[in-house]
PAVEXMAR-578887 format. One line per field, with one value per residue: residue number from 1; x, y, z of N, C-alpha, C in turn; chain. Coordinates in steps of 0.1 Angstrom, whole numbers, plus 5000, padded with zeros to 4 digits. Example, Ala and Ser with C-alpha at 12.3 -4.5 7.8 and 13.67 -1.06 7.14 Angstrom:
2
pos = 1_2
n_X = 5132_5128
n_Y = 4943_4978
n_Z = 5078_5071
ca_X = 5123_5137
ca_Y = 4955_4989
ca_Z = 5078_5071
c_X = 5132_5129
c_Y = 4967_5000
c_Z = 5078_5079
unit = A_A
END
This chain:
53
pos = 1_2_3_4_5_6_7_8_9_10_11_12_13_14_15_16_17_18_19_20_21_22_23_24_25_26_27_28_29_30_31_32_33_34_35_36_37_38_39_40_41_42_43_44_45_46_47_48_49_50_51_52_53
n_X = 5080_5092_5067_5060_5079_5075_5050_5057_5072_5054_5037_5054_5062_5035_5024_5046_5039_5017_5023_5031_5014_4996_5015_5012_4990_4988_5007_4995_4970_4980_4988_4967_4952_4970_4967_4938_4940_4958_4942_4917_4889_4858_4828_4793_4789_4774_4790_4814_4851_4862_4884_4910_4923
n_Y = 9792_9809_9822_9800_9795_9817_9809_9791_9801_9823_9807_9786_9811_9820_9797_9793_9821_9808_9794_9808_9822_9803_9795_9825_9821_9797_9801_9823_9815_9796_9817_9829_9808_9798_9824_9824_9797_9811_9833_9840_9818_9828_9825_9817_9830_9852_9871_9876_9868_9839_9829_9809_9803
n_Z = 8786_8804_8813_8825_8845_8863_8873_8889_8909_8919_8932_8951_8962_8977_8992_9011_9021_9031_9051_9067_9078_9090_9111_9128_9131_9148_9168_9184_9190_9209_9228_9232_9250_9270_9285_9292_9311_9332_9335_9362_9372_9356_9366_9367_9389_9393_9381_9397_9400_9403_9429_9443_9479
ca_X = 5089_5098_5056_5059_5086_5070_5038_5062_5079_5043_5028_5064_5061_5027_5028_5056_5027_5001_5029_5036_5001_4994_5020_5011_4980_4986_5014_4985_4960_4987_4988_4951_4951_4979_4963_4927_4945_4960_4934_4905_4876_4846_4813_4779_4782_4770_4799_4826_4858_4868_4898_4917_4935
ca_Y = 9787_9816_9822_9784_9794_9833_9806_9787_9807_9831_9797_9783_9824_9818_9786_9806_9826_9802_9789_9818_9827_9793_9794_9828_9819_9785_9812_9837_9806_9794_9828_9826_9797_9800_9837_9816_9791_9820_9845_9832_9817_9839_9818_9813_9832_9868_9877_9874_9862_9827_9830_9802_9810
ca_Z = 8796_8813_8822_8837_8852_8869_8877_8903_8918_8926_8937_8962_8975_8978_8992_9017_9029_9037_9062_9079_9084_9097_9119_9134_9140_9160_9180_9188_9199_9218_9238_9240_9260_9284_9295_9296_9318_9339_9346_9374_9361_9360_9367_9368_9403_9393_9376_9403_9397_9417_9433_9453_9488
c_X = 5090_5081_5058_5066_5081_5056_5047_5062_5066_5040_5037_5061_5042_5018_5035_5045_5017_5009_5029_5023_4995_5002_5018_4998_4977_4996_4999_4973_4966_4985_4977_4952_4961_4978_4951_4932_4948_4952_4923_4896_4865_4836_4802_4776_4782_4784_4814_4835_4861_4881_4902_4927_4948
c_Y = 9798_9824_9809_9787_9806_9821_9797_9789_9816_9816_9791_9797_9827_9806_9789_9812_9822_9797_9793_9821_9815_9793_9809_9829_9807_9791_9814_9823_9800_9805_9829_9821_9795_9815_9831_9808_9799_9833_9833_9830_9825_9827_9825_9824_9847_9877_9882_9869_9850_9827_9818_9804_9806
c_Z = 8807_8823_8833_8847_8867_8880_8894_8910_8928_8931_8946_8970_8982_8992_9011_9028_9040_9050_9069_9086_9094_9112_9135_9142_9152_9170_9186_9198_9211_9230_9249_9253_9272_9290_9298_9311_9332_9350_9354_9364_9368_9357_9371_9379_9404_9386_9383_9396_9411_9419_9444_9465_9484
unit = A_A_A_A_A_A_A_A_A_A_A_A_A_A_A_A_A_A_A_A_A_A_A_A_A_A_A_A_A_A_A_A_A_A_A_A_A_A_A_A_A_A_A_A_A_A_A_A_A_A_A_A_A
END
């Protein structure tokens, strides 16, 4: 009983884990993409950056 009970609790804090990590990785991709968005796009055109007046 008191194994069943040790196998929970590691498998709920476990469990726990997989959340947080999930969650700081859909943060961090978030970041990604609104600095993506943000800086100029670099093209095709020799390695300039494009910039808009």
């Amino acid at each position: 009983m008191v194994v069943q009970r040790l196998e929970i609790t590691i498998s709920v804090e476990l469990v726990k884990l997989a959340i947080d990590f999930v969650m700081v990785v859909a943060e961090a991709v978030g970041i990604v993409i609104q600095q993506s968005e943000r800086t100029p796009m670099i093209a095709a055109a020799g390695g300039r950056s494009i910039s808009t007046p």
